[in-house]
C-alpha positions as CSV (number, residue, x, y, z in Angstrom):
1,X,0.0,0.0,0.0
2,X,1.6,3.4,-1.0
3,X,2.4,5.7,1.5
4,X,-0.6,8.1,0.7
5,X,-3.2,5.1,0.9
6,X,-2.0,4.5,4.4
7,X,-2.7,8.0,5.6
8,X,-5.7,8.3,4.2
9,X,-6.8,5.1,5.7
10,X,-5.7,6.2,9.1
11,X,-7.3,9.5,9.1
12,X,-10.6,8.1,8.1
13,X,-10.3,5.6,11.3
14,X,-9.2,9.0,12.9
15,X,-12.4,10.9,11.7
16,X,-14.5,8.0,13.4
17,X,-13.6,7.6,16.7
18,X,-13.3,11.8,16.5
19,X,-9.6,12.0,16.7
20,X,-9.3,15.6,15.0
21,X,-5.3,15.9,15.5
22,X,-4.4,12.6,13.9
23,X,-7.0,13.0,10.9
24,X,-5.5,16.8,10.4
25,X,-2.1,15.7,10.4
26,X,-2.6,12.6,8.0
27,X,-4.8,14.6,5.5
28,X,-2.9,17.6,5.3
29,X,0.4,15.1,4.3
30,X,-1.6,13.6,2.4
31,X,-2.6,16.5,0.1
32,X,0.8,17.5,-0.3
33,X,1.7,14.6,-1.9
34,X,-1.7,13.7,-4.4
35,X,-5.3,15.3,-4.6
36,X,-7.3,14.5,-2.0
37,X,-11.1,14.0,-3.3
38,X,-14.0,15.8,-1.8
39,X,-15.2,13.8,1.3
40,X,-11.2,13.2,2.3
41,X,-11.9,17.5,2.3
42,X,-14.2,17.9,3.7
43,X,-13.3,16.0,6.7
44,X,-10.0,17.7,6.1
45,X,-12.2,21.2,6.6
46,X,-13.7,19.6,10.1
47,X,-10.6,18.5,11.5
48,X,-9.1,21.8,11.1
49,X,-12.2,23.6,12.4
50,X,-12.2,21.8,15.9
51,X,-8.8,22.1,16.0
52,X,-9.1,25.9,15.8
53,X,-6.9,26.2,12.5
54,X,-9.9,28.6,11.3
55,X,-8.4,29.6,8.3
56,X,-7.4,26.6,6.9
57,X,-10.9,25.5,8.3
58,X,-12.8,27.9,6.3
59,X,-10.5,27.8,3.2
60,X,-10.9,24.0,3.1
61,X,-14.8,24.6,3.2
62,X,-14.9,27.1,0.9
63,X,-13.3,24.0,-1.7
64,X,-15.5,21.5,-1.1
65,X,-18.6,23.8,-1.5
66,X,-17.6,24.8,-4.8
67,X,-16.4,20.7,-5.9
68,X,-19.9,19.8,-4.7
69,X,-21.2,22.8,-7.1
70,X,-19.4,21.7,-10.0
71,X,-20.2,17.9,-9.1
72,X,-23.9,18.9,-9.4
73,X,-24.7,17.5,-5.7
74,X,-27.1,20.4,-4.9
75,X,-28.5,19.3,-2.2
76,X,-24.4,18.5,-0.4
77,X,-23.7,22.3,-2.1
78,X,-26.6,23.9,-0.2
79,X,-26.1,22.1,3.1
80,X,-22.4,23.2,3.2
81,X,-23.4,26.9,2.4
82,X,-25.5,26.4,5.5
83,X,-22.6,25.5,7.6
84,X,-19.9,28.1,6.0
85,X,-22.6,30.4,7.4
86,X,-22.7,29.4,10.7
87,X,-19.0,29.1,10.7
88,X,-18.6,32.7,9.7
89,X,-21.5,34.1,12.1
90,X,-19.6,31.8,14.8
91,X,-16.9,33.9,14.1
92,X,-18.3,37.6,14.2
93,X,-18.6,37.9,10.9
94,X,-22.3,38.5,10.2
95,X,-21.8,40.1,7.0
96,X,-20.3,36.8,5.2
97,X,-22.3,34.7,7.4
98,X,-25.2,36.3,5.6
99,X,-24.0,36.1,2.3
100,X,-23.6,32.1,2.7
101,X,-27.2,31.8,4.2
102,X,-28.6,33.9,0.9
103,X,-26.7,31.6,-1.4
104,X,-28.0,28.6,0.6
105,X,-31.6,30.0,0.2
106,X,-30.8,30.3,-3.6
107,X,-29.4,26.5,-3.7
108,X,-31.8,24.6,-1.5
109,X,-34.5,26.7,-3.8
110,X,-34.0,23.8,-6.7
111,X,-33.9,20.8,-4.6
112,X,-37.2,19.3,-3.1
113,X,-37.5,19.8,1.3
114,X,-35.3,18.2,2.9
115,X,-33.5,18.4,6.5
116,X,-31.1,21.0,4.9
117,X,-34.1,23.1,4.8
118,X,-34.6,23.1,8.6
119,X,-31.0,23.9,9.1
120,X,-31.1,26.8,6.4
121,X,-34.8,28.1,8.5
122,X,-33.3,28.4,12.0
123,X,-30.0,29.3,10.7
124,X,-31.8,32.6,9.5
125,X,-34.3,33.3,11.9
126,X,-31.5,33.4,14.3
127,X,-29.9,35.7,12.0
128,X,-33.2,38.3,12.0
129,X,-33.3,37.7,15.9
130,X,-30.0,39.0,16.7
131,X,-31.6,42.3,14.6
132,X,-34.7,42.4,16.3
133,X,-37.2,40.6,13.9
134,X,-39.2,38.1,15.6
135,X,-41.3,36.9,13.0
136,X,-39.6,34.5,11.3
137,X,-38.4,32.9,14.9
138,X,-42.1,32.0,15.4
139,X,-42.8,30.9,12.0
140,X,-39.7,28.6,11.7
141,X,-40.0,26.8,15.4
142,X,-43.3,25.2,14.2
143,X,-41.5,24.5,10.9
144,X,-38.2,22.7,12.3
145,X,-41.3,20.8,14.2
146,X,-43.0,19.4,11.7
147,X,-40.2,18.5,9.6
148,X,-38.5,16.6,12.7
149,X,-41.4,14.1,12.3
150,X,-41.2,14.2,9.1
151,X,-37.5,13.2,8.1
152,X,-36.7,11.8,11.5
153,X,-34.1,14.1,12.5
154,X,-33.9,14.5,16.3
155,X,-31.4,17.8,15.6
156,X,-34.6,20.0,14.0
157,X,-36.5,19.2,16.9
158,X,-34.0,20.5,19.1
159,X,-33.2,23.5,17.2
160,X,-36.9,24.2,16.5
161,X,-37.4,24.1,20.6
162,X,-34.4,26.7,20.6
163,X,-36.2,28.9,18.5
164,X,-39.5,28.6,20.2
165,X,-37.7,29.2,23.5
166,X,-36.4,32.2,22.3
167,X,-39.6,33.6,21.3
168,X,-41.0,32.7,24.5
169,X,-38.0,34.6,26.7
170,X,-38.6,37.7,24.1
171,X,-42.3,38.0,25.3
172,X,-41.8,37.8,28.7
173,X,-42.7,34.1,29.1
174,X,-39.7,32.9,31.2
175,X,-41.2,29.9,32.3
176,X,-42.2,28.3,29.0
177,X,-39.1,29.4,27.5
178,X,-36.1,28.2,29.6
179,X,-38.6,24.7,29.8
180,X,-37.9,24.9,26.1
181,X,-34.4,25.8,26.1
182,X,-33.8,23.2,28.6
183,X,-36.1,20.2,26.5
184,X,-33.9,21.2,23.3
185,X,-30.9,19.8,25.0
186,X,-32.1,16.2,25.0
187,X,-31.4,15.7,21.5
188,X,-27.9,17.5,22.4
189,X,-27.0,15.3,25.7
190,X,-28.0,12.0,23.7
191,X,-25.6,12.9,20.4
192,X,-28.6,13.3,18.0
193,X,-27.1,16.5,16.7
194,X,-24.3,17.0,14.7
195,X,-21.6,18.7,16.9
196,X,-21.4,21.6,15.0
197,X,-24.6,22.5,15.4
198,X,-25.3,21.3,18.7
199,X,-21.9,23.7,20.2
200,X,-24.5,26.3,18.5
201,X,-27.4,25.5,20.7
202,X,-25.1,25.0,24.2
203,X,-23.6,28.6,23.2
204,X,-27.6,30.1,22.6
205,X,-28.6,28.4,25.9
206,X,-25.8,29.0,27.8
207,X,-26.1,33.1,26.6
208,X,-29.9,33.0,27.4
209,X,-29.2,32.1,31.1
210,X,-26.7,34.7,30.9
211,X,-28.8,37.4,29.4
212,X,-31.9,36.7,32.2
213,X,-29.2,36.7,35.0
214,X,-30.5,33.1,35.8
215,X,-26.9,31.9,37.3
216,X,-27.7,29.0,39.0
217,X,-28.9,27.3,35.5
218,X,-26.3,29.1,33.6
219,X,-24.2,27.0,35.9
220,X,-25.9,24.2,35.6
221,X,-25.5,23.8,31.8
222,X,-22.1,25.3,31.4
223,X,-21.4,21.8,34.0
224,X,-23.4,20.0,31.1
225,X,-21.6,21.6,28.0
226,X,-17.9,20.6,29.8
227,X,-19.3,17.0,30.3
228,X,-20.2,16.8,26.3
229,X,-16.8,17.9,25.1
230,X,-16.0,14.8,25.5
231,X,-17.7,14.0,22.5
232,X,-15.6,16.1,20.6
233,X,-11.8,15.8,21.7
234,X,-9.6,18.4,21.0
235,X,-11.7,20.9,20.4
236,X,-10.1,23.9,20.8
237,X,-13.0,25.7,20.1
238,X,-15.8,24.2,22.6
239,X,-12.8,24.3,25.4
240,X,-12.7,27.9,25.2
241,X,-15.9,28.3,25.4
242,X,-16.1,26.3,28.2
243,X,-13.5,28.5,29.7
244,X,-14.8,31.8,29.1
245,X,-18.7,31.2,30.6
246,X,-16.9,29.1,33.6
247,X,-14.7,32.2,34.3
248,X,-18.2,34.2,34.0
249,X,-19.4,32.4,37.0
250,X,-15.9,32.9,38.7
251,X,-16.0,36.1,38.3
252,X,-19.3,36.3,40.1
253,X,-18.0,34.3,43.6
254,X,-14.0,33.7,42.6
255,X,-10.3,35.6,43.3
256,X,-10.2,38.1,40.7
257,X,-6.4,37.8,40.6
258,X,-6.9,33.8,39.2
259,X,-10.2,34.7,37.0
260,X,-8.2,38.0,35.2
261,X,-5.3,36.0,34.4
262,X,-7.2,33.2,33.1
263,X,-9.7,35.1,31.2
264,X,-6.7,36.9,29.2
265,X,-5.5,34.2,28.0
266,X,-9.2,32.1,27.4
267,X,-10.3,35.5,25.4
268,X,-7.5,35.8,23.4
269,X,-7.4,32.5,22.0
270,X,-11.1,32.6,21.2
271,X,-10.9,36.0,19.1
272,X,-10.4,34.1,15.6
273,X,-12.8,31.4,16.7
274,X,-15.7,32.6,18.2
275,X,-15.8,36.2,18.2
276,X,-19.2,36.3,20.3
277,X,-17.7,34.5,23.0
278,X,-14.3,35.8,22.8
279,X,-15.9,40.0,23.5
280,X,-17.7,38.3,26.2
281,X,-14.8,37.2,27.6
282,X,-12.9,40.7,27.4
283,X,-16.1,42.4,28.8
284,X,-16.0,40.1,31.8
285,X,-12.4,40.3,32.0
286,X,-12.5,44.7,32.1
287,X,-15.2,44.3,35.0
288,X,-12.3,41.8,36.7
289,X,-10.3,44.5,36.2
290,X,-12.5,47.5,36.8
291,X,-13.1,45.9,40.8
292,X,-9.3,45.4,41.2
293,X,-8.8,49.1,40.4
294,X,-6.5,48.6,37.1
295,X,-8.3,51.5,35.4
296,X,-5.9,51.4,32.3
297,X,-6.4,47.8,31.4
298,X,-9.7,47.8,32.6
299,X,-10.6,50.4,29.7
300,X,-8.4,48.4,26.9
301,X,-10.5,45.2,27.5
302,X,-13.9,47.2,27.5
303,X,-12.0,48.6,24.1
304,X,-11.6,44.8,22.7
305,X,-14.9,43.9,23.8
306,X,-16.1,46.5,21.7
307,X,-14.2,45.2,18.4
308,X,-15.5,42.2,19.2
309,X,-19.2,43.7,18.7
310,X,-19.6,43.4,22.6
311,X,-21.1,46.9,23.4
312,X,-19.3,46.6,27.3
313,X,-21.9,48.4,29.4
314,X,-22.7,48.9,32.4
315,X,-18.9,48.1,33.0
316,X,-17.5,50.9,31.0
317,X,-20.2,53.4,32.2
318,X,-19.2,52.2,36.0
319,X,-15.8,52.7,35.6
320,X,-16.3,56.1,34.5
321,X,-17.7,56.8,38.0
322,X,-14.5,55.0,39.6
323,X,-12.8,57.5,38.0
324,X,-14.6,60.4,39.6
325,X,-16.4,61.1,36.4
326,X,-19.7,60.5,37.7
327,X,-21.8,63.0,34.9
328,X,-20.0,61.0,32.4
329,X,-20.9,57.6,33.6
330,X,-24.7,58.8,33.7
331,X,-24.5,60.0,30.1
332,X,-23.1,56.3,29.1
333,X,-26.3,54.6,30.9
334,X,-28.6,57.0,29.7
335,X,-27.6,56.4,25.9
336,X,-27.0,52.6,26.2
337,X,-30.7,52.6,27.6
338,X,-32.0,53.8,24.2
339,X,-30.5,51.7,22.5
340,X,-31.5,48.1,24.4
341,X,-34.6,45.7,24.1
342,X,-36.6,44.7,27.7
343,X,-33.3,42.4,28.4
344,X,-30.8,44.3,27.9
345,X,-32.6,47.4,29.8
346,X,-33.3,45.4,32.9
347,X,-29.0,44.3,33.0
348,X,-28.2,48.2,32.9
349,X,-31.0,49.3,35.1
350,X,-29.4,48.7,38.4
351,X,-26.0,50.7,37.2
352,X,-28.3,53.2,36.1
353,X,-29.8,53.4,40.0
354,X,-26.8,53.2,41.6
355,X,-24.8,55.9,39.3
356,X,-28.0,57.8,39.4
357,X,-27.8,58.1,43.3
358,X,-24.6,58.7,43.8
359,X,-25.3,62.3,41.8
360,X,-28.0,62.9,43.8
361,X,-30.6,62.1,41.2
362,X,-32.9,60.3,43.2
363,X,-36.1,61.6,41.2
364,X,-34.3,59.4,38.5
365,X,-33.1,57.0,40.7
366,X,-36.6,56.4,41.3
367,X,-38.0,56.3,37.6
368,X,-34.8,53.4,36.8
369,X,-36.0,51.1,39.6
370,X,-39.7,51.2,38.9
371,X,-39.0,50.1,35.6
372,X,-36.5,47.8,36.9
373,X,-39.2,46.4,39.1
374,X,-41.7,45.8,36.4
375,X,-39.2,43.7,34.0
376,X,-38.6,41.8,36.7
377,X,-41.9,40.9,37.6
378,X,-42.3,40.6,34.1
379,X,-39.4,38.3,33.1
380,X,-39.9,36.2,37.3
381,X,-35.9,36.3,36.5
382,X,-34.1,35.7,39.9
383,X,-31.4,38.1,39.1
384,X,-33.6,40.6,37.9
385,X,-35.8,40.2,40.6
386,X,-32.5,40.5,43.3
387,X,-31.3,43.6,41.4
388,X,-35.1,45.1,41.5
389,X,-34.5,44.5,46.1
390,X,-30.9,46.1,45.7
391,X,-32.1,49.1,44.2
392,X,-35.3,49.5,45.9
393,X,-33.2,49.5,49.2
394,X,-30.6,51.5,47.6
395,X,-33.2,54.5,47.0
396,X,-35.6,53.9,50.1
397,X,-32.0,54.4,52.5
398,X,-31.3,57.5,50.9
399,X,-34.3,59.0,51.7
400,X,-34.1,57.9,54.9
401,X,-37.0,55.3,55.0
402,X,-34.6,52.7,56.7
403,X,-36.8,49.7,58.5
404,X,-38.5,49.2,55.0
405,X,-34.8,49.4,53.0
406,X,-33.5,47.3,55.1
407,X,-35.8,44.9,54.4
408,X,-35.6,45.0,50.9
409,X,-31.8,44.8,51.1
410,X,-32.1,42.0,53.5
411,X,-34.4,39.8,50.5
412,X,-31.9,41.0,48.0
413,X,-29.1,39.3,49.9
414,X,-30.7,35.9,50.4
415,X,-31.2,36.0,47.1
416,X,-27.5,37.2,46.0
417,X,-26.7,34.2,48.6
418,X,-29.0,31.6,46.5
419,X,-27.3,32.6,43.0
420,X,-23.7,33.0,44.5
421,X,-22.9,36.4,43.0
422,X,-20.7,37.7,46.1
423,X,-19.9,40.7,45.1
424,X,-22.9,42.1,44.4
425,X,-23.6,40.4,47.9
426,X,-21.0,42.7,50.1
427,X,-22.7,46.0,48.0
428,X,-25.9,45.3,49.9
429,X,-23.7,44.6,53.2
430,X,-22.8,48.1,52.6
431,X,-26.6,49.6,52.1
432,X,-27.6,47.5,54.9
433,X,-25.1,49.2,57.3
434,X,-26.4,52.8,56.1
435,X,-29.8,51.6,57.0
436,X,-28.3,50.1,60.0
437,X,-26.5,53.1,61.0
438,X,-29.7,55.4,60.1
439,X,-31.9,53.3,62.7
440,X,-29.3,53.9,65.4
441,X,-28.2,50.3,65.7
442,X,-24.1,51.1,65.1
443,X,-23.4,47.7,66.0
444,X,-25.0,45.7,63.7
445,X,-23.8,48.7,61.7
446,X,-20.4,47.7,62.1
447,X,-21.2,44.0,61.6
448,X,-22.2,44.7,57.9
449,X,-19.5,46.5,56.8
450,X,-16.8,43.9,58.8
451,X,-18.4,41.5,56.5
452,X,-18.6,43.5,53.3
453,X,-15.0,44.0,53.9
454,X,-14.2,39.8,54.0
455,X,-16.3,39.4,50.8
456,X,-14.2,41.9,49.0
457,X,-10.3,41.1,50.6
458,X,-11.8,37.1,49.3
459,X,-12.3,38.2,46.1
460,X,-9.0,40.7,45.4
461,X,-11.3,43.9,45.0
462,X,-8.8,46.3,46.3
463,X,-10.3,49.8,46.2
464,X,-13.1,48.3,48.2
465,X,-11.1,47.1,50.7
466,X,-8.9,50.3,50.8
467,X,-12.0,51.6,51.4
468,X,-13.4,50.1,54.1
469,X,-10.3,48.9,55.8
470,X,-9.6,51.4,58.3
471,X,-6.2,49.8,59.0
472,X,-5.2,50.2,54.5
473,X,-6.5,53.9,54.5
474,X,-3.2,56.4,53.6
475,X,-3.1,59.5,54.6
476,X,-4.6,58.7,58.8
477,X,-8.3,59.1,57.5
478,X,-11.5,57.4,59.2
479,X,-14.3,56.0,57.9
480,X,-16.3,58.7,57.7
481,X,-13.7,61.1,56.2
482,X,-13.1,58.9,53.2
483,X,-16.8,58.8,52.3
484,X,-17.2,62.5,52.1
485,X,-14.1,62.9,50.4
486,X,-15.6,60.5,47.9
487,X,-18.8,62.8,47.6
488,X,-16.6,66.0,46.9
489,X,-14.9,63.9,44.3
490,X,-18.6,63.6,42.8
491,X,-18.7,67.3,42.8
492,X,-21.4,67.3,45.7
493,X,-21.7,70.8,47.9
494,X,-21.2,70.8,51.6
495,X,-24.9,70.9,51.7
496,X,-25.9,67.7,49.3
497,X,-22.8,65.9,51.3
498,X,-24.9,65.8,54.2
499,X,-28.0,64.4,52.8
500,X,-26.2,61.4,51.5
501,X,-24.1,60.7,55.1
502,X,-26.9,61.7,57.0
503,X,-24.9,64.7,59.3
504,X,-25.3,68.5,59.2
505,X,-23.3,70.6,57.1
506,X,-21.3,71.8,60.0
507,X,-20.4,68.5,60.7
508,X,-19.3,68.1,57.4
509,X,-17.5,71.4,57.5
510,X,-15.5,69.9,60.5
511,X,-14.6,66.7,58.3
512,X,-13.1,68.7,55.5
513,X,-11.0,70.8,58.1
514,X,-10.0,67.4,59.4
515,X,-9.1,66.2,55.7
516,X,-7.3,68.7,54.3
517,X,-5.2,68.7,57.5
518,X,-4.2,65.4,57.7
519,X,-3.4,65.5,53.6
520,X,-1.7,68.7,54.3
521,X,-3.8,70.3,51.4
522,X,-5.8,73.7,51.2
523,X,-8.4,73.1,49.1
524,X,-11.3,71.0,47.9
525,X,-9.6,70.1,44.3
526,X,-6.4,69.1,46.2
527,X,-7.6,67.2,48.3
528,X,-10.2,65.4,45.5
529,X,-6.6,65.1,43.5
530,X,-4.8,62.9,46.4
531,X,-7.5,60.7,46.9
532,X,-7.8,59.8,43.2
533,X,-4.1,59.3,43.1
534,X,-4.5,57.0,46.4
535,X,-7.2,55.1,44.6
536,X,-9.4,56.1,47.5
537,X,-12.2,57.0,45.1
């Protein structure tokens, strides 16, 4: 047997049992020495995808489409535009993704139905989805439906459920659609759909959790997805998925110092794979940054995550008001707002709130978390509904009506408890020891913000702890001085100073006297000017 014969036969035994390093290496020698024909190419083209050669992966494709073409196997020809297009939208492209699905449509158009059909039909209602259009989503989910019965294919059904589940989370009906997301991964858990495709739905289910804040079933399947990439060894691809949504969840309850390094390094290698991922990755990996205090490279990930078509709000908007820049970081929210669906409204909303107060908006403060409150009645998410308590405890402290903030902070912490989101956890600490503090009771006060402090030293958030850890503070300042020196940063007047801390102005005449002593500085901007240099605001 000549030498070419016996790599060929070896990467077609490689192909089987799913051994994408040995087929790649035995088909690419094997095309440098003789023409490899179409199928030996195409697997060639799948070998090459997994392994995260995307180029050659596309390139490869690209060559067997246009064989099949020639060949006059339309019904091949159309099924591989169908992938190329999902390959390229997989990648960020959207433009050439496009262009492969409208030269699909024009294929498949002389061929009888056929499965390829149901592939081509969610493939582009996903595409008019991700631009708002619903319609063809609840046209096509009925469609993918019928035609599972029809041709026996267990992989329309679940991509049909995908499609109806999306629909249902659009219109408000959670319930009915994560019990649909969650149905169309049988097919997907019992290797009825073709891997390529069934990565697709993990990804859409996986972002769906992420998108409705519903972490405990974002964890859940992100567990599920690592389990089935065993199915698929050596892909570089699903692996880094994998890595990116479980450094997600890490970020929500891990050390920030483990999850940034990892998530540099999980982004990056995603950015020619799966751009989608890959920007969510660098978004996640700015707010790591933003709540260690590395302002610089907190604002060049948000930056990536951006030319990654990752819009990075509310991180970017938040660090803005890290930076002192308050009116700026309001601006931000405000024109991301008009921009977003329900969804995406409800995940800045609390920002919005928070940002909101700390300007002394609370007239708009107010108008955010009503609206905040109604999506997440609407949507029954559990992280909505745990950001609706935050901010309605948020705004009922500050104007002083603390037994009935505190309460609301109180259900907003068993519920941060419940999804394990820790950081958002040691916020309401903080809250609940204004309330406790406005009530009178300065020991249980003190027993919030002691544990506050823990949550954030556990997770590496460093300007929090600076913060609150009287024994880190430069420059000899309490407690209390370093929170009105971060409302003069915010460009607050003696007078709207004492609203927020709850003292008179004299009081807080006294502090700055104190402050600018102890900084040995003469005036407001000076002393606003050391504690941004401190990081102390």
């Amino acid at each position: 047997m000549a030498d070419t014969d016996v790599l060929r036969e070896t990467a077609r035994a490689a192909c089987l049992r799913r051994d994408w390093r040995e087929a790649y290496r035995c088909l690419d020698e094997a095309r440098g020495c003789c023409e490899l024909d179409t199928d030996e190419l195409d697997a060639l083209g799948e070998a090459a995808w997994w392994l995260g050669i995307v180029k050659d992966a596309l390139c490869t494709s690209e060559e067997v489409f246009r064989r099949l073409q020639q060949a006059g196997s339309t019904r091949r020809a159309g099924m591989k535009a169908v992938e190329l297009g999902l390959a390229w939208i997989t990648r960020g492209d959207i433009a050439i993704g496009s262009g492969w699905i409208n030269r699909a449509k024009r294929i498949l158009a002389e061929v009888p139905e056929g499965p390829e059909h149901g592939y081509l039909g969610y493939l582009d209602a996903m595409l008019a989805l991700e631009f708002g259009d619903l319609e063809p989503t609840t046209v096509q989910a009925p469609a993918l439906q019928q035609m599972s019965s029809r041709y026996d294919a267990p992989a329309l059904e679940s991509l049909g459920l995908v499609l109806s589940g999306l629909a249902d989370l659009k219109e408000c009906r959670t319930v009915a659609g994560f019990a649909k997301l969650d149905e169309a991964m049988l097919p997907v858990l019992a290797d009825q759909v073709p891997p390529l495709w069934a990565t697709d739905v993990y990804c859409t289910v996986i972002h769906a959790c992420h998108l409705l804040a519903d972490v405990r079933r974002m964890r859940s399947w992100t567990d599920a997805l690592e389990r089935w990439s065993a199915n698929v060894p050596q892909a570089v691809m699903v692996t880094g998925i994998c890595r990116i949504h479980r450094l997600q969840l890490r970020g929500f309850d891990g050390d920030f110092e483990v999850v940034e390094r990892l998530l540099i390094e999980a982004s990056e290698a995603l950015t020619d794979l799966n751009g989608w991922i890959a920007g969510a990755g660098f978004h996640q990996l700015g707010d790591v940054r933003r709540m260690r205090g590395d302002t610089d490279q907190a604002m060049a990930a948000y930056a990536r995550a951006r030319e990654l078509g990752i819009e990075p709000q509310p991180g970017e908007a938040l660090l803005q008001l890290a930076m002192g820049k308050g009116a700026a970081a309001w601006t931000m929210l405000r024109s991301a707002l008009d921009c977003e669906d329900r969804v995406g409204r409800a995940r800045l909303l609390p920002s919005a709130v928070l940002v909101a107060l700390s300007l002394d908006k609370v007239d708009e403060a107010e108008t955010c978390c009503q609206e905040l409150e109604s999506l997440a009645e609407a949507y029954w998410s559990p992280g909505f509904r745990a950001w609706a308590r935050h901010c309605r405890g948020a705004v009922l402290v500050t104007r002083r009506a603390f037994d009935e903030g505190l309460r609301a902070l109180q259900a907003a912490a068993r519920d941060y408890r419940e999804q394990q989101t820790r950081y958002s956890l040691a916020q309401v600490y903080e809250w609940m020891a204004l309330a406790h503090k406005g009530i009178g009771d300065n020991e249980l006060a003190d027993a919030d913000v002691a544990t506050a402090l823990a949550i954030y030293r556990q997770l590496g958030a460093e300007p929090d702890v600076r913060r609150l850890d009287r024994s880190e503070r430069p420059g000899g300042l309490t407690a209390r001085e370093v929170e009105i020196l971060a409302c003069i940063a915010q460009g607050a007047t003696n007078k709207q100073v004492a609203a927020q801390v709850f003292i008179t102005e004299k009081t807080v005449g006294r502090h700055l006297a104190n402050i600018y002593a102890k900084l040995g500085v003469s005036s407001r901007t000076a002393a606003v000017a050391w504690a941004r240099a401190n990081a102390l605001v």
